[in-house]
DRENVO-732121 format. One record per residue (C-alpha): residue in one letter; x, y, z. Coordinates in steps of 0.05 Angstrom, whole numbers, plus 5000, padded with zeros to 4 digits. Example, Ala and Ser with C-alpha at 12.3 -4.5 7.8 and 13.67 -1.06 7.14 Angstrom:
2
A524649105156S527349795143
//
This chain:
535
X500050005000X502850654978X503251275018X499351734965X493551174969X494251205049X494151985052X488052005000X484951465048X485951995110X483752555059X490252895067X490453525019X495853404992X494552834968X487553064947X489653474893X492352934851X485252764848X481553354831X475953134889X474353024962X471552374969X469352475042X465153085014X457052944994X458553584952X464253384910X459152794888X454253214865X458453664830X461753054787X454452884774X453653534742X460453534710X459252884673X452852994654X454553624615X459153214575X458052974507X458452244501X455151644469X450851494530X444651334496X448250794444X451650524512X445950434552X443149994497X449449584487X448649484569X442249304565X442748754509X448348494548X444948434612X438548254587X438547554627X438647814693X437748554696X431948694751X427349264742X430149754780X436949714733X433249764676X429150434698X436650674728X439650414658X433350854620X434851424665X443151444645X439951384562X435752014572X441052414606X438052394657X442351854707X449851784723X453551174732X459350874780X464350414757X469049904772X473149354741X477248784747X480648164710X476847654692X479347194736X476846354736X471546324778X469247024797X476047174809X479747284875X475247534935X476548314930X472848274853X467148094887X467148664949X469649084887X462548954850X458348984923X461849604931X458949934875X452649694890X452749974959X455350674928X449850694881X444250654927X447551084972X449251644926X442951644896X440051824958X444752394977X444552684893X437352534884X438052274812X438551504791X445651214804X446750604757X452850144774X456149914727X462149344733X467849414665X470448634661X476948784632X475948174575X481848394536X486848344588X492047914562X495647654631X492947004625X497746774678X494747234733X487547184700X487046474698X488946314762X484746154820X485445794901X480645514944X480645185010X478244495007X474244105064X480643795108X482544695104X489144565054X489345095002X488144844941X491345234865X488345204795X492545564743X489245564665X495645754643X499845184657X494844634624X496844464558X490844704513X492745424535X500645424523X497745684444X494746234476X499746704516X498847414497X491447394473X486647784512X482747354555X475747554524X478847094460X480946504491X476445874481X476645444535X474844814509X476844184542X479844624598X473844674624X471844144647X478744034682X476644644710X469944374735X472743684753X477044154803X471644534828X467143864840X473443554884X475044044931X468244314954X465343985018X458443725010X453044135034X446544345019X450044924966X454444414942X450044254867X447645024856X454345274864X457044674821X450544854767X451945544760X459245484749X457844854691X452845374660X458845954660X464845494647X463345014586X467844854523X464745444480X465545924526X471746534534X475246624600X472447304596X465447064563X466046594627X466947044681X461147544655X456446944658X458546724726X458547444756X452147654714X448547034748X450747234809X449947944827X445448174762X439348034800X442248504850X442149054805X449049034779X449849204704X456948844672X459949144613X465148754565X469049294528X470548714472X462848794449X463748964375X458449534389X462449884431X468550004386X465350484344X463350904410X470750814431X473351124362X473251894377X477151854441X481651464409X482051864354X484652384394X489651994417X491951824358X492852674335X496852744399X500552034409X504952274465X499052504501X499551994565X507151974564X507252684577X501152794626X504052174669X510852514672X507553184682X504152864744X510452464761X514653084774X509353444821X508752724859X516052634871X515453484889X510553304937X514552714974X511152234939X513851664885X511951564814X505851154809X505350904732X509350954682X509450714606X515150484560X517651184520X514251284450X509050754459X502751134441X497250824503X493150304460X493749614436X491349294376X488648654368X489248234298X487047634266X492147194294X488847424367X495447764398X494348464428X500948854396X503049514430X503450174387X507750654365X507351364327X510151204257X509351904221X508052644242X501452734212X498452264264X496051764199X499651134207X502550904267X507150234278X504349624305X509049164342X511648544295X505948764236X509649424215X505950084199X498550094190X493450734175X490250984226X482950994194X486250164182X485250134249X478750584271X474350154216X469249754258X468849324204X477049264189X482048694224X483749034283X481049204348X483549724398X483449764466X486450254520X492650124564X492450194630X493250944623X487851134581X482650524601X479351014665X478151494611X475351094560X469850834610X467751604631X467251694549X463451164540X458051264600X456451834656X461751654701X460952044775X464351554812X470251024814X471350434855X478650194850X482849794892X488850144934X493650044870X488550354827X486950904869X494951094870X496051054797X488551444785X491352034821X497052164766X491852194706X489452834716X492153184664X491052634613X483452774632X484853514618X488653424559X482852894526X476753354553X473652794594X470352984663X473752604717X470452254774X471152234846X474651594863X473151084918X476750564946X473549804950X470949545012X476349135047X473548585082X476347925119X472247375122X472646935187X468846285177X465745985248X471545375249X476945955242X472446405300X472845855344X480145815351X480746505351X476046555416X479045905441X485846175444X484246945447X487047105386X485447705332X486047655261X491448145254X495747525296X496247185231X498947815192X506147515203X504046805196X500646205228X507846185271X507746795306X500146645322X502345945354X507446345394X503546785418X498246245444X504845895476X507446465512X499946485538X499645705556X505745415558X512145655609X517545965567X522345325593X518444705629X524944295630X529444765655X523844945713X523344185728X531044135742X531244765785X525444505830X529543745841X535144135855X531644455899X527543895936X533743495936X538243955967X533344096023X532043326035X540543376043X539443936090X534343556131X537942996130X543943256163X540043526219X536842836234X542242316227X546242746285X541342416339X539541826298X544141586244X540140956233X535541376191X540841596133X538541046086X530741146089X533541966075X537641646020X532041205993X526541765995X530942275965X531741705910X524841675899X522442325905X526942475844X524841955813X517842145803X519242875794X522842595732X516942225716X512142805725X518443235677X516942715622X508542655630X508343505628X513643575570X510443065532X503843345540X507044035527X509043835464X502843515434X499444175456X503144625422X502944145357X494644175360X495144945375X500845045312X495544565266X489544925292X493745625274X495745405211X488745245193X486245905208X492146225170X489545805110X482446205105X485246825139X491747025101X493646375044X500546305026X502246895072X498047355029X491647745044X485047295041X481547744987X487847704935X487946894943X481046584953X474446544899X468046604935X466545874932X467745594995X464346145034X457846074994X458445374994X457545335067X452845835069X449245915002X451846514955X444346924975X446546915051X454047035040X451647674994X446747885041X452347915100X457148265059X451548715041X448348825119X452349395143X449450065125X454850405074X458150865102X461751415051X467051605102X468250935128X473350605088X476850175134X478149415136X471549065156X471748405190X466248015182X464447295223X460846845181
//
């Protein structure tokens, strides 16, 4: 976590004027409202796009917000993530509730309909990162699935993930899924709605939109996948610009880089010198990197396929298709839809505050931005060991070892043996003291004294062994128990919501009810710390 995304957090000024807004403020959300509404942009032809899209699980109330953001009448706030196997890591879904939570909350304090809108980034090509996915499996080992590594995929690396077919992966994927859920009454939904999402003609992306969509559409989410033909055309006159001033990012992000490092902050993106911040995407499915190839802004150079027109490229109906780096991708969502409001993660939020002139420079209002819910989930097995041994969560921060330490320090003497041998030495020296005293009057008693001294040691020894072994298979059920916990709490040493899919929360508890707890505390817009949630 970076300092600029910690100072935004505490609503530090300066850090608030990388970002143009207050997010603690109700005013600064109103005024974005009116800011983006003012703007020009192919709302209407969006809003129809969204609503084909959506069309098998959008609930009433999204279509009449969705109806509202056509007329120009509605705003929108957004979020996005990979499409990761299986609805992704944990923090895509609080990402998603997130927005949902916004939306009903800003709608209230703007009084205008607040649609929320989640941006699957389909034509991310990290298939490494996007196609991998954990779980924790009934006997609480953490268990790994990575698309990558299985041989039908090996043809695919660089492809954006929106493009690749799974095929027979699939069901490897689903054979995976099957074996390391417990059975409970959740078990066969769960299992039904991921076999309906993840089949053999189905994209990773076209996958995760399904799964999500099925999901959290009849919440009143609305998912967008910018690799819908119909939206390239809408995309075409921001790119456009773009492509009349190709050094446009490079030289807003070092613009913004300079004030940062001014203000006592670092650098938060960058991008490789000359690259102009698009990709293009050909027939043979690899998303190539551009450069500027003449002055007049009308061909450019794609990567490994030479120099291509520009109007090559803008033709909705021509080989290629475009789509933003990570620079220019915030923007291209607030062109594309009424944007008042976006939800990013903490590494997000840092690199968002370093596009503001980009924004100025392209003419596209910028929204307030909002960091994601942060929640740990504590399943009731992991509670109980918590409460057993009087442990928080933040014990497992540093690993399931310094949690079993600090339960031993509680339970256990620092050194049992060495106690033990100080208190024989002890006993026996005063049975050597005693005896001395008696054998003066009556020496016939040295030997008993011998004998009992013998003995006593004897069974203190005994008693050594009985508490050290019992010692010993304590602290191997508390370090088990701990490492357990660590499993669901922080996997492979890593936060919970960057390791784990939903799965085995809702399959203990049914995806409704796992929604509905993540969903019961009333949002709070200043709020924004971690939220720790029993289950």
């Amino acid at each position: 976590m970076t300092r600029l995304f910690q100072d935004y957090l505490d609503r530090k000024p300066e850090a608030l004027r990388f970002y143009g807004w207050d997010w603690g403020e109700e005013e600064a959300w109103s005024a974005a409202a009116g800011q983006t509404l003012e703007h020009e942009g192919p709302r209407e032809a969006s809003a129809a796009l969204l609503g084909e899209a959506n069309a098998s699980w959008i609930t009433h109330r999204a279509e009449e917000r969705l109806g509202a953001v056509a007329a120009g009448r509605g705003v929108t706030v957004v979020g996005g993530q990979q499409a990761g196997l299986l609805g992704g890591p944990l923090y895509t879904l609080h990402k998603a509730l997130t927005l949902l939570r916004l939306a009903d909350a800003v709608e209230l304090m703007i009084g205008r309909p607040v649609l929320p809108v989640f941006w699957v980034a389909s034509n991310d090509s990290d298939l490494e990162e996007a196609g991998h996915t954990a779980m924790v499996d009934p006997q609480h080992r953490l268990q790994t699935f990575q698309i990558h590594a299985t041989p039908p995929m090996q043809s695919y690396q660089g492809w954006p993930v929106g493009r690749i077919p799974l095929g027979e992966t699939a069901e490897l994927l689903r054979m995976w899924t099957r074996r390391h859920l417990p059975e409970t009454d959740f078990r066969e939904g769960l299992l039904e709605e991921v076999g309906e999402a993840y089949h053999a003609d189905a994209t990773v992306g076209g996958a995760f939109f399904q799964l999500m969509g099925s999901w959290l559409g009849p919440r009143g989410l609305v998912l967008l996948d910018p690799m819908d033909p119909g939206f390239g055309p809408l995309s075409a006159p921001l790119y456009r610009k773009v492509f009349e001033d190709p050094g446009c990012a490079e030289r807003a992000l070092e613009e913004t880089g300079r004030e940062l490092k001014e203000a006592g902050y670092h650098r938060q993106l960058s991008m490789p010198s000359g690259r102009i911040p698009l990709f293009a995407t050909g027939g043979d499915g690899v998303r190539r990197p551009i450069l500027p190839a003449a002055e007049d802004g009308e061909r450019v150079e794609v990567e490994g396929e030479g120099e291509v027109a520009v109007a090559e490229l803008l033709d909705p109906d021509g080989p290629w298709a475009l789509d933003p780096g990570a620079a220019l991708r915030p923007l291209l969502q607030d062109h594309l839809l009424p944007v008042m409001g976006f939800v990013g993660g903490p590494a997000e939020i840092a690199y968002f505050g370093q596009l503001g002139p980009l924004y100025r420079d392209l003419e596209v209002p910028r929204p307030v931005p909002l960091t994601r819910d942060r929640v740990i989930l504590v399943p009731r097995t992991a509670a109980r060991v918590l409460e057993k041994y009087s442990l928080a969560v933040i014990d497992f921060e540093e690993g399931p070892e310094h949690a079993a330490r600090k339960v031993a320090r509680d339970l256990f003497p620092e050194d049992l043996e060495a106690a033990f041998q100080h208190t024989e030495e002890a006993i026996l020296e005063q049975v050597e003291h005693l005896k001395e005293r008696v054998i003066n009057f009556d020496p016939t008693l040295k030997a008993p004294f011998e004998t009992s001294g013998g003995r006593m040691a004897a069974e203190l020894e005994k008693l050594k062994e009985k508490a050290i072994s019992n010692q010993s298979r304590q602290q191997e059920i508390v370090q088990q128990q701990t490492e357990r916990v660590a499993t669901w709490l922080y996997p492979d040493d890593r936060p919970q919501e960057r390791v784990l899919n939903p799965l085995p929360f809702a399959v203990r508890h049914g995806m409704e009810k796992l929604l509905d707890i993540l969903t019961e505390p009333p949002f709070e817009l200043k709020d924004r710390g971690i939220r720790i949630l029993e289950l």
